[in-house]
N, C-alpha and C positions, 0 to 999 in steps of 0.2 A: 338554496344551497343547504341552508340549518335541518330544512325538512327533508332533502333528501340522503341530510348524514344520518338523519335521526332512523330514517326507512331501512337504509342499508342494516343497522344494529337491529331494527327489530325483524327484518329477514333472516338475519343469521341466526337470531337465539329460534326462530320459527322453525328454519332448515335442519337445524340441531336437533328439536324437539319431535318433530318427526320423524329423522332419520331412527331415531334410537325407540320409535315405538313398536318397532316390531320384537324386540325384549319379552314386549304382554304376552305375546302369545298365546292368547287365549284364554291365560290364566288369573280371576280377582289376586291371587296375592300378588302375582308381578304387576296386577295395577295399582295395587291399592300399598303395598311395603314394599315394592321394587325386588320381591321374593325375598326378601330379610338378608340382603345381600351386597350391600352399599360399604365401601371401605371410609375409612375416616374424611380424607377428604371431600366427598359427593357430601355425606351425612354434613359436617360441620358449615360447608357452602351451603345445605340446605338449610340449614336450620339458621347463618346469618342472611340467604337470601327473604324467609318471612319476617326475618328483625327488621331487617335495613329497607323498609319498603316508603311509600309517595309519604306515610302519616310523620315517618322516624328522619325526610328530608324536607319535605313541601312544609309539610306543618311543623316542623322542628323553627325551621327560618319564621315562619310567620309570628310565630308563638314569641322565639326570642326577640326579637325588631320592634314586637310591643310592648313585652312586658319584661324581658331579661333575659339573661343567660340559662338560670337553669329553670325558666318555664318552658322553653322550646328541648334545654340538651336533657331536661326528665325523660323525653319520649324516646330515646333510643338508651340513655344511663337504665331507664327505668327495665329495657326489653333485654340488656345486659346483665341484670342483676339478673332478671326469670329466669335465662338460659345457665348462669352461673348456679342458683341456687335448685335448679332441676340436675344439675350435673353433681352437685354433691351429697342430695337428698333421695332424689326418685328414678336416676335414668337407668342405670342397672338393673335395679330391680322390673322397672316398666320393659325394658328390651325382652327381659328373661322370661317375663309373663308370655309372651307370641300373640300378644293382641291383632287385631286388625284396623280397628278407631277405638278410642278413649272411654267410649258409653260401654264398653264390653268390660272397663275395670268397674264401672258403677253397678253391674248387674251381676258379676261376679262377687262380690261384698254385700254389694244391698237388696239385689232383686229385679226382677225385671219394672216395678213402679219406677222406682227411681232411678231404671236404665232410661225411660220415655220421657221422666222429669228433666233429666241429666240431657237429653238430643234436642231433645226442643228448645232448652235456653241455650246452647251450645248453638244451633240456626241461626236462629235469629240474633243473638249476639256477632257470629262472624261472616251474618249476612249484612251487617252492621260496618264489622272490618272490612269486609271484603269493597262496600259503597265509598268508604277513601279512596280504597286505593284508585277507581274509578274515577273518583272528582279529579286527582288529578291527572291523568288522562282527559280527561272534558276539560279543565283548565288550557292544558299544554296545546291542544290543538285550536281550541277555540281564538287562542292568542298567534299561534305559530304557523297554523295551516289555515286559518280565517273559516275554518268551521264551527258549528254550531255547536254551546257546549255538550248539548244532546248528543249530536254527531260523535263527538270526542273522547265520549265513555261509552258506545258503541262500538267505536272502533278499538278501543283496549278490549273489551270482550269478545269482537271477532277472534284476535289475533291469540288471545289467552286459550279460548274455547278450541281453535285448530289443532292446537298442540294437547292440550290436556285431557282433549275427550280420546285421543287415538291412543298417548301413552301412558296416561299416569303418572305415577310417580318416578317410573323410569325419565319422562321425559323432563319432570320436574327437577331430580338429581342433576344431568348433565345441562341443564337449561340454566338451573341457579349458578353453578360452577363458572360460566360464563356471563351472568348477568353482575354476582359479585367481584369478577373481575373490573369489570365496565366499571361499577359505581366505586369500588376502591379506587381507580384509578383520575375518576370525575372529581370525588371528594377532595382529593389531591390537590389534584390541578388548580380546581376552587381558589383552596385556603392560598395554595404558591401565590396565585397570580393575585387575588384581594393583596395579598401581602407586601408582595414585591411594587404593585400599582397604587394601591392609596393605604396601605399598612391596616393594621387591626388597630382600629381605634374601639374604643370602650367606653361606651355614654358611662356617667356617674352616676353610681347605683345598680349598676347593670351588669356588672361581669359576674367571670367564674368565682372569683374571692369575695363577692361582695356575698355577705353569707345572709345580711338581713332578707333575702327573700327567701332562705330556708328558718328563720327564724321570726321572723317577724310580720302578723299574720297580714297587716297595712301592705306589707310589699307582695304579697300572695304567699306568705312561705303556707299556708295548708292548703292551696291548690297546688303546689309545688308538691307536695311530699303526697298528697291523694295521688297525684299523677304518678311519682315511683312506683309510690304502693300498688295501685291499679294494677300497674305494667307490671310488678318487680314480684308479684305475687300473685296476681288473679290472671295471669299468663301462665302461669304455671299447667293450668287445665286448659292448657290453648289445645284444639284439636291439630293443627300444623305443623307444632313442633313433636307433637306425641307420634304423628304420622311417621316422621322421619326418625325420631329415635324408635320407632319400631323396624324401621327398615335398614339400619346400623345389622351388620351381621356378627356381632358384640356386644353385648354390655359393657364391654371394657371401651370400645370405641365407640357407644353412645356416649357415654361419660365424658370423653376425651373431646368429642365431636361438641359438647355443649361449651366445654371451653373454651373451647377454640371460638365459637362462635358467640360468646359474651365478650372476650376481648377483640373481635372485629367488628362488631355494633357499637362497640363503644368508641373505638379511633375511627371511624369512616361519622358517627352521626353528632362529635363535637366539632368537626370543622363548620357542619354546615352554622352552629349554634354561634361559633368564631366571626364567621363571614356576615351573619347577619345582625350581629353588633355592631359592625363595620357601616352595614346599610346608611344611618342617616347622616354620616360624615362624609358616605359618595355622594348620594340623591342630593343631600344641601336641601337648601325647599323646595324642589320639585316636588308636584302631587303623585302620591303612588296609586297608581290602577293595575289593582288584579295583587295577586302573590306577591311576595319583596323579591323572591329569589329568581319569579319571570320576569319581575320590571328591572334588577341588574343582570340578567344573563342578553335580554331584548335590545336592552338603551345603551349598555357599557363593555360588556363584556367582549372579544374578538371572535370572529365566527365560530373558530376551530375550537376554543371551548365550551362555545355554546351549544358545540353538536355533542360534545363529550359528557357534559354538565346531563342534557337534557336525554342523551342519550342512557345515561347512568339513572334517572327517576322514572322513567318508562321502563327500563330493565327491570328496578325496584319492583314496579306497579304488578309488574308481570310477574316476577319470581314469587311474589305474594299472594296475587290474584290463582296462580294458577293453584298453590297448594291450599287454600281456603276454599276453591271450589271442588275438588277432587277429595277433601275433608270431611266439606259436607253434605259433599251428596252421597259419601259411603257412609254418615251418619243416619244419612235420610232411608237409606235403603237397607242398610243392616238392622241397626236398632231402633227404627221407628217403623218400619215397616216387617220387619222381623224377618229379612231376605236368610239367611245361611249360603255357606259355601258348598254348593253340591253342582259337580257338572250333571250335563243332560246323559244318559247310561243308552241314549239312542244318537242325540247328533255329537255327544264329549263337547260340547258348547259350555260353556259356566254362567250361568243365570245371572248370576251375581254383577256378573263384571258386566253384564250387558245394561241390565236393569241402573248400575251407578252411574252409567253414561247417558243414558236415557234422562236421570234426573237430573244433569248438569247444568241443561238450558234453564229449568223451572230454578233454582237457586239463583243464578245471575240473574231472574229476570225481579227477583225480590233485591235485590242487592242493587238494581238500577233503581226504583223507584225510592231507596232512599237515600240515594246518589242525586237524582231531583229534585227530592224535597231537602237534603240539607248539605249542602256545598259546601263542608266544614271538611278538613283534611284530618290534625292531629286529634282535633276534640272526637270524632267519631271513634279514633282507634281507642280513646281513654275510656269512653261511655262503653264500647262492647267488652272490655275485661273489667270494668267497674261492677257492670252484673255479673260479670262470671265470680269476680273474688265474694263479692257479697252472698251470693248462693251455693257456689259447688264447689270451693278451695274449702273451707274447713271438712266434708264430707271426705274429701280425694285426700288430703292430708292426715285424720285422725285414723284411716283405713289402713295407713301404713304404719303410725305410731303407736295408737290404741288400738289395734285390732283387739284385745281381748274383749270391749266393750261396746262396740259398735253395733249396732241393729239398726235394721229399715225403718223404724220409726222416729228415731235419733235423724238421722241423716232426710227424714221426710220432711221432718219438723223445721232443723237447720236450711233446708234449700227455701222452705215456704215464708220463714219468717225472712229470712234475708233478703228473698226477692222482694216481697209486698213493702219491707219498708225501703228498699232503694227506689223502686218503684214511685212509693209513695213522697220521699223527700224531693225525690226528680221532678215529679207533676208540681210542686209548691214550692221549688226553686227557681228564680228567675232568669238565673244562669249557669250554665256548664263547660267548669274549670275557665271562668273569666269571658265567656261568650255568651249571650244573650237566648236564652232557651225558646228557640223559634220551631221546636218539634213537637213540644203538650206541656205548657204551661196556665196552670189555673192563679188567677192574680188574686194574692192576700195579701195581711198587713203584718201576718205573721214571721214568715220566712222573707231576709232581703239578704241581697246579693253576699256580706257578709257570711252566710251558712254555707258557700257552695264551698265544696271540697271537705266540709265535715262530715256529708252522708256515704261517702270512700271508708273510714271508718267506724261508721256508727253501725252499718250494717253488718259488715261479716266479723263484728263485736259480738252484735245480738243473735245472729246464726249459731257462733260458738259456744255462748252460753246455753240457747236451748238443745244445740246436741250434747252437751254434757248433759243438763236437768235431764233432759230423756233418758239417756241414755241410762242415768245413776236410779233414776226409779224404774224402769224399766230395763232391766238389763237382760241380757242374752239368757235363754235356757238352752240354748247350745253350743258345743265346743266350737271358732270361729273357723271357721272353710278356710282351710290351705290353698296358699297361694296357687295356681294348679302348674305341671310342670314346664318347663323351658317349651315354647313352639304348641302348645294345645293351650283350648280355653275352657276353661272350669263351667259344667253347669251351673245356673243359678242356685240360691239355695237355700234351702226349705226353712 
């Protein structure tokens, strides 16, 4: 019964996604920005259906149940802040540009170098994201439909891939609008029924007031506040979110659209953070196996909202998977591959749009294998904007505030040192953000568990400092390239 409620919801958003790909027509920008033509609501349902995904519910619960309140509700407060702080800094101006992906504002400022710099860790970063939202899919079935968990994030990529290779971002827009229904209405139910059946209880030490685990490093507060930060800033160059605020047929309701969608990440991902405080005052000493929020939705919960519940992190999974992969594979194919939007002048076909679809499969098939190798839900979403903040947020940021000083060396300098030393504190940390570093870890006697959540700041510290030094000794001998105008994209520049 559970699994066949769960089937019915993932038929409908399927049905939905389909129905509406004939929109493309043919054309990369209706796949790729939904032709720049999405009104507020599509746009702000898009952009909380990439917040609210498996890392901001699955990993939200697990995160809290171990360590507290705001180690789990960081991962969705933190994705609320990004969207809040892109809606008052960057989204206007990003709409107005007529981008197509994110790497074309890096090659517009900096050059085509560090457009290829700017795509590749953008990949692999949200082939990084994209591997959560998979695990949980491989969790949910491997428990619910007694398949394998191989099987179970297989089968979220069928279902992701049907829709997303035919419509794009059209199918994304109306897919999300009802996938963020589902999960608003699941989070709900959630918190009502914890509530009403054994109340929110609150281990001691553990809740939203108790502030020592924002302050106090013994209780995690600087994995706690790496985790904002991460999220609350090194999202900000999320390829996802730039997708959909490019596809707002406004600047004024990009803007609008981000607000909107920082305050529904935030009241949909503290219930889960709520209910999973509550977890050891239900369980008692029962042993947990698997997730906290599968072992109470499995053992405790009444069917009809475990079809809701589970219905609502599969929606998640999907609303997120699907715009991560149509991201970056127009990442992969425009600025790494250096595709352009030109139809064929013999069959009026669009290269473009063919060629992004073509790379779909190759992107999920790297985003499974580290789906295999590390069955982490929330830590993976923090690890893939951990390197984005540390690399490519002070370049994407100082582009808009210092433009007068800015040059491709500054910004070359700033992604290299940033990466090498996250990179580097990562390999000779033992753990990430309070989990045991089972992806490349080199054992010393230097760095112990006490350092993790200090290389979140220490990196896009030292980025920042050397794109200033660069920049102040070597500063521009030419006037900075205007931003180019509304719907065209600026050649690179000399």
């Amino acid at each position: 019964m559970i699994i066949l409620g769960v089937a019915i919801g993932v038929v409908l958003v399927l049905a939905v996604g389909l129905a509406v790909a004939r929109k493309v027509d043919g054309d990369s920008t209706n796949f790729l920005v939904a032709g720049r033509a999405l009104g507020l609501p599509l746009v702000a349902a898009g952009l909380m259906g990439q917040a609210v995904d498996s890392n901001a519910t699955l990993g939200n619960t697990d995160l809290s149940a171990g360590f507290g309140f705001w180690a789990g509700a960081s991962l969705p407060l933190g994705l609320g802040l990004c969207l809040l702080l892109t809606g008052v800094f960057f989204a206007k101006r990003m709409n107005a540009m007529g981008l197509l992906s994110l790497p074309d504002f890096y090659r517009i400022k900096y050059g085509r170098g560090v457009e290829l710099a700017s795509s590749v860790l953008m990949i692999f970063s949200f082939c990084i994201l994209l591997a959560g939202n998979l695990v949980a899919g491989g969790f949910l079935f491997e428990r619910f439909l007694g398949t394998s968990y191989t099987a179970g994030v297989l089968i979220i990529v069928g279902v992701v891939l049907a829709y997303t290779i035919t419509g794009g971002m059209f199918s994304d827009a109306y897919t999300a609008f009802i996938q963020v229904i589902i999960t608003v209405i699941g989070s709900a139910a959630l918190l009502i029924w914890v509530a009403l059946t054994y109340g929110i209880t609150v281990p001691e030490g553990m809740g939203p007031f108790d502030l020592g685990q924002l302050g106090d490093p013994a209780q995690g507060a600087v994995v706690n506040w790496a985790t904002l930060i991460a999220l609350g800033v090194g999202d900000i160059v999320a390829i996802d979110f730039m997708q959909r605020i490019f596809s707002a047929k406004s600047p004024e309701i990009a803007r609008r659209a981000c607000f909107v969608g920082a305050a529904g990440t935030a009241l949909v991902g503290i219930p889960y953070a709520l209910v999973a405080l509550s977890s050891g005052a239900i369980f008692g000493d029962a042993p947990v196996d698997g997730p906290v929020l599968f072992v109470l939705l499995e053992q405790y919960a009444p069917a009809g909202l475990t079809i809701m519940v589970l219905s609502a992190i599969v929606a998640a999974s999907c609303s997120t998977a699907n715009g991560v992969i149509l991201g970056t594979a127009a990442v992969a194919v425009r600025n790494i591959a250096g595709r352009d939007q030109q139809h064929d002048a013999e069959t009026g076909k669009d290269p473009l749009l063919r060629q992004v679809r073509f790379t779909m499969p190759f992107v999920v098939g790297v985003a499974i294998l580290f789906a295999l190798r590390v069955p982490q839900t929330g830590i993976l979403l923090t690890l893939a904007f951990d390197l984005m903040l540390a690399a490519l947020v002070v370049p994407f940021v100082l582009a808009h505030w210092w433009p007068a000083r800015i040059t491709t060396a500054a910004a070359a300098a700033a992604i290299t040192v940033g990466l090498v030393v996250r990179l580097g504190f990562f390999v000779v940390t033992p753990t990430i953000y309070g989990v045991d570093n089972t992806l490349l870890y080199i054992p010393n006697s230097v760095f112990g568990p006490g350092f993790d959540g200090w290389p979140t700041f220490i990196a896009p510290a030292l980025s920042l400092l050397t794109f200033v030094a660069v920049a102040l000794v070597r500063p521009r001998t030419t006037p900075p390239t205007p931003d180019p105008s509304p719907r065209t994209v600026a050649a690179e520049p000399g």
